[in-house]
Backbone as JSON, one array per atom type, in Angstrom:
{
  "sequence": "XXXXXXXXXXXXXXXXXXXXXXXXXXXXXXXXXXXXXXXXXXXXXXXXXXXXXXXXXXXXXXXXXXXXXXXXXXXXXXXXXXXXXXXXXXXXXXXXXXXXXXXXXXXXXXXXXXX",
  "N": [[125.39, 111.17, 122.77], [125.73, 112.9, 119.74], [126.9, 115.62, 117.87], [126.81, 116.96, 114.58], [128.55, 119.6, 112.17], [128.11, 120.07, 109.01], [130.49, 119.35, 107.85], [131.76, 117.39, 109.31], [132.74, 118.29, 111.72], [132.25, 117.95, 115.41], [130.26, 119.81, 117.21], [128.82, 119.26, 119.48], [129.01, 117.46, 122.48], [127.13, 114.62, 124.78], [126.14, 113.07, 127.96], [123.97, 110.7, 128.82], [123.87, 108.57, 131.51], [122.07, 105.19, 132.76], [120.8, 104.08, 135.59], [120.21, 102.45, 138.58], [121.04, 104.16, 141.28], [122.53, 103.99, 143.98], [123.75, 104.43, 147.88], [126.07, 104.35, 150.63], [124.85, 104.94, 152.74], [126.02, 106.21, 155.11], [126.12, 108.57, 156.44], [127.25, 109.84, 154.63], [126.88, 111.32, 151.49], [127.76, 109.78, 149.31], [127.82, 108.07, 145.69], [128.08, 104.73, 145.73], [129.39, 101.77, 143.97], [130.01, 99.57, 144.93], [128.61, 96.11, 145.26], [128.6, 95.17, 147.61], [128.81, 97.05, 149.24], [126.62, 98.74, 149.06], [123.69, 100.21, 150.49], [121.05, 101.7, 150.48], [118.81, 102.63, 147.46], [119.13, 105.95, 146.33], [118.33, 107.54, 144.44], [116.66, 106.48, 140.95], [117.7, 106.25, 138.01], [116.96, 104.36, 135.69], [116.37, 102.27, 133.01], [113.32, 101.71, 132.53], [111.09, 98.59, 131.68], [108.98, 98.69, 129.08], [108.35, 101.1, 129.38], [108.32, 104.25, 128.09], [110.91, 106.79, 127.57], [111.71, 109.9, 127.78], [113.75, 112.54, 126.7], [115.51, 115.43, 127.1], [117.72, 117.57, 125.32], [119.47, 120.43, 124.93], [120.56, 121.75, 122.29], [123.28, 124.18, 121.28], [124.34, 125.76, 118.35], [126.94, 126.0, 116.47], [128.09, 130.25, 115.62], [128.66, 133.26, 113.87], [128.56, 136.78, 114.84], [127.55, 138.87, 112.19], [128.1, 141.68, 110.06], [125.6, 143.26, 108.78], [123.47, 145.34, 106.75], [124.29, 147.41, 108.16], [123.87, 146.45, 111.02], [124.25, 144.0, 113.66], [124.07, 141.09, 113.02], [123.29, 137.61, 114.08], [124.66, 134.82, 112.51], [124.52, 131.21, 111.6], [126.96, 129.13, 111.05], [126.82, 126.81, 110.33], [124.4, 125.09, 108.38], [123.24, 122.71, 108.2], [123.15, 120.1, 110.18], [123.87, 117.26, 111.33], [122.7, 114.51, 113.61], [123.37, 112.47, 116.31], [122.8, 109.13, 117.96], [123.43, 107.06, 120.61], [122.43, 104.29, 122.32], [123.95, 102.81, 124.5], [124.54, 99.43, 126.01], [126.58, 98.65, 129.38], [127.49, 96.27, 131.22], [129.13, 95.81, 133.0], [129.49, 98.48, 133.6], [131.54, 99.82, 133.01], [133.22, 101.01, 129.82], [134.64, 98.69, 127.92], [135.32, 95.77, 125.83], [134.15, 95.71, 122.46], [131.1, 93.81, 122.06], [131.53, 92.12, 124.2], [132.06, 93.32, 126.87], [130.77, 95.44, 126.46], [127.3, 96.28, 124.76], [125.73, 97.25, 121.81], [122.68, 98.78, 121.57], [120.95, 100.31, 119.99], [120.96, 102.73, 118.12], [120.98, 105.91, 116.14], [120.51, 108.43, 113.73], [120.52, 111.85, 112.44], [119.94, 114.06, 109.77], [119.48, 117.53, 110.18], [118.01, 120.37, 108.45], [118.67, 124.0, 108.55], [116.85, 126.66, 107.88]],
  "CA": [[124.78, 111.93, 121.72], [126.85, 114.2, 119.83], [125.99, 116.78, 116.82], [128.51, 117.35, 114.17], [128.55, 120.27, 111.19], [128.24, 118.89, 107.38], [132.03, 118.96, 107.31], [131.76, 116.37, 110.45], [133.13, 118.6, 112.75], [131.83, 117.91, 116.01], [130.36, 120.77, 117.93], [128.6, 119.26, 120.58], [128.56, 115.92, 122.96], [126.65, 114.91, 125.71], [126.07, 111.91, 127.65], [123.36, 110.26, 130.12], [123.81, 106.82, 132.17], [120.93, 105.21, 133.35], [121.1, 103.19, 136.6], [120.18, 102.84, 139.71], [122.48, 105.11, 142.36], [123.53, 103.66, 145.96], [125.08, 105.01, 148.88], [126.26, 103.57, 152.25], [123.91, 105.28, 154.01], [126.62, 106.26, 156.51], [126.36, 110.17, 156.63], [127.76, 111.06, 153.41], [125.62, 111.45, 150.34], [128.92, 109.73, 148.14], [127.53, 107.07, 145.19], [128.68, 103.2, 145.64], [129.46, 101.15, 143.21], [130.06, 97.86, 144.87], [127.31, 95.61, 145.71], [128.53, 94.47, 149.31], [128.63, 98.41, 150.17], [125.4, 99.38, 149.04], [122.43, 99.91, 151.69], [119.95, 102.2, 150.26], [118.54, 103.19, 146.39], [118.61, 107.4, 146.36], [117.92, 107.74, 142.8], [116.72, 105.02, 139.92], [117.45, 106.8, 136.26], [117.33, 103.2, 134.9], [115.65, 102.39, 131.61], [112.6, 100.11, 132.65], [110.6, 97.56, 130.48], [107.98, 98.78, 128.64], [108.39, 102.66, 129.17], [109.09, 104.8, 126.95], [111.87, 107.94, 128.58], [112.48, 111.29, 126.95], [115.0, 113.6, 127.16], [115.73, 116.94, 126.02], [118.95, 118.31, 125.31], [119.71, 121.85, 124.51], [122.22, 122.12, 121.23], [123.92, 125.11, 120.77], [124.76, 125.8, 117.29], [128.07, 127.35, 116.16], [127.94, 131.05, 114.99], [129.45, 133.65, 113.63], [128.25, 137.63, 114.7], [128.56, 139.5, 111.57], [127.54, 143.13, 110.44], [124.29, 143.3, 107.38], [122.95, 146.91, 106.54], [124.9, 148.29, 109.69], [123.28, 146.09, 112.17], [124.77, 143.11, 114.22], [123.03, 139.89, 113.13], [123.86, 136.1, 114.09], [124.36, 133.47, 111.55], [124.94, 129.96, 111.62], [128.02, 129.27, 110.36], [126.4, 125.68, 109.16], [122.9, 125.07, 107.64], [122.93, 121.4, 108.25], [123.61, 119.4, 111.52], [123.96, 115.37, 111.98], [122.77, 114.2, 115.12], [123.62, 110.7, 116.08], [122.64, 109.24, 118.9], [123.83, 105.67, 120.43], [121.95, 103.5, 123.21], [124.8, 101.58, 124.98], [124.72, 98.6, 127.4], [127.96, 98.24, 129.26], [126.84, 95.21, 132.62], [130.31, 96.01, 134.06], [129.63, 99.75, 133.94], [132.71, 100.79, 131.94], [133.56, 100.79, 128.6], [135.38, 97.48, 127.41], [135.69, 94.95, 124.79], [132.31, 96.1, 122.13], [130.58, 92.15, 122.14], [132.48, 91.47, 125.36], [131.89, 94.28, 127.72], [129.61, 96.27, 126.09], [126.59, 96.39, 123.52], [125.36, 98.78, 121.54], [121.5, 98.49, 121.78], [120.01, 101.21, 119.11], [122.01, 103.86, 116.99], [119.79, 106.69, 115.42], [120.98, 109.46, 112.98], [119.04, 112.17, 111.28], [119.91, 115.46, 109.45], [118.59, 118.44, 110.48], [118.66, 121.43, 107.53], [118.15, 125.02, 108.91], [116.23, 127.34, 106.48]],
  "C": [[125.81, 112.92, 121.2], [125.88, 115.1, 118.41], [127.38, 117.18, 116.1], [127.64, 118.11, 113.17], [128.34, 119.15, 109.99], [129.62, 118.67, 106.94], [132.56, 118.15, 107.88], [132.86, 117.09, 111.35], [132.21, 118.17, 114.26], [131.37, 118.93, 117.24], [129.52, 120.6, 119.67], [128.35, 117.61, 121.09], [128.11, 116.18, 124.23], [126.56, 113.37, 126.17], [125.03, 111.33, 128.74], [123.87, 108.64, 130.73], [122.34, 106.63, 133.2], [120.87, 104.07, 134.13], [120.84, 103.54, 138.07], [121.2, 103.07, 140.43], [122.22, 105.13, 143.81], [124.03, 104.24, 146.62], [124.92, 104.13, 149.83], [124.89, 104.33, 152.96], [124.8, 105.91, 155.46], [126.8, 108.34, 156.91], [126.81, 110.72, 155.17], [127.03, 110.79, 152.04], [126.78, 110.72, 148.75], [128.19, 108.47, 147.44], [128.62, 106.17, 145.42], [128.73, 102.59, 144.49], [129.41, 99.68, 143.91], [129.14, 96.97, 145.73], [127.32, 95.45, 147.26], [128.37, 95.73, 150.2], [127.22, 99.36, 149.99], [123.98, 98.66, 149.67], [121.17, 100.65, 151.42], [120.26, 102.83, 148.56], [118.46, 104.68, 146.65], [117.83, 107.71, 145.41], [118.14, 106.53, 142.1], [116.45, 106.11, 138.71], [117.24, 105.58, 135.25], [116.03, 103.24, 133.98], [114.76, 101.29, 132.31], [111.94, 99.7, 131.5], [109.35, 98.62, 130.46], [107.18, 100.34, 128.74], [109.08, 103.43, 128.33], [109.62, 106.28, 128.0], [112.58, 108.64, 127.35], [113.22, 112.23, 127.5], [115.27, 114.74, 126.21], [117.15, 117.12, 126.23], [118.91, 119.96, 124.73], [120.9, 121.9, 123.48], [122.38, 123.49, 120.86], [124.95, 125.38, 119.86], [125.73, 126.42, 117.41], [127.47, 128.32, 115.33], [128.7, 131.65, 114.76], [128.12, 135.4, 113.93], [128.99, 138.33, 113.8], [127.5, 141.36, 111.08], [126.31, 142.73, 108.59], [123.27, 144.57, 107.62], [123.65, 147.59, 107.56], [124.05, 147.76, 110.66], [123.79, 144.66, 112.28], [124.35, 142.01, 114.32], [123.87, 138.64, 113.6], [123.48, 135.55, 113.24], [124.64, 132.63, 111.74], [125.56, 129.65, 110.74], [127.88, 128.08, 109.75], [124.84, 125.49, 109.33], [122.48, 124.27, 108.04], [123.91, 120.87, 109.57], [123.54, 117.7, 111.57], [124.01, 114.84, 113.4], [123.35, 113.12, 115.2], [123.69, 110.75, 117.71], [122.35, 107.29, 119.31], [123.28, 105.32, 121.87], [122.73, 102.19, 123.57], [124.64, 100.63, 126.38], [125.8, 98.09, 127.54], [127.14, 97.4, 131.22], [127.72, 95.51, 133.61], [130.05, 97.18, 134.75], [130.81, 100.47, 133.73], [132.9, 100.25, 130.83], [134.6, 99.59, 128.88], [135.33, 97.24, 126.03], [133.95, 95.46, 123.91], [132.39, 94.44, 121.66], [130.47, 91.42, 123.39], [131.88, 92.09, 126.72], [130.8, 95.67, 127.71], [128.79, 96.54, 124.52], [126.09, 97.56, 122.84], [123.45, 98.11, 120.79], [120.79, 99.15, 120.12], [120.99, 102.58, 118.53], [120.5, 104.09, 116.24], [120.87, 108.09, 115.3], [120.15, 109.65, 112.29], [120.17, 113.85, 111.15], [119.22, 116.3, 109.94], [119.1, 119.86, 109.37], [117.48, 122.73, 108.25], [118.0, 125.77, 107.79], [116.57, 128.96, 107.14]]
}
């Protein structure tokens, strides 16, 4: 997810993965990746069928503190924000080849104008 100004600066990114998370099980709480070493599920963030999964983020706008009648206001140094926000499947679990190694499921962009 990221969030850019109207001049497409980018002021904020963020990112979730959603998958189930393995460990050995051997005393140490460290995630596995590889199938022959994983012995127990801790945590499942994975996307299942036929649920719908929300998420909040917190964006923190750029500002600028400036002075109006002699008192110390905040403004937002832009009006308008562009979210965009991309739903990727990568099977390997790292970025690769896009077709090859990884899809891109759902892309969603929306303005947001502050009044």
């Amino acid at each position: 997810m990221t969030a850019r100004t109207k001049d497409g600066k980018e002021f904020f990114r963020a990112s979730k993965i959603y998958m189930p998370q393995s460990t050995e099980s051997r005393g140490e709480a460290k995630m596995v990746y590889a199938p022959f070493r994983k012995v127990g599920i801790f945590r499942d963030t994975s996307l299942q069928p036929n649920q719908t999964k929300i998420e909040t983020f917190e964006i923190f706008h750029p500002f600028a503190d400036v002075q109006n009648g002699g008192k110390k206001v905040r403004e937002l140094l832009s009006k308008e924000s562009t979210i965009e926000i991309e739903l990727w499947y990568l099977p390997g679990g790292v970025k690769g080849q896009v077709g090859k190694d990884q899809f891109l499921f759902n892309r969603f962009v929306q303005t947001i104008n502050f009044k």
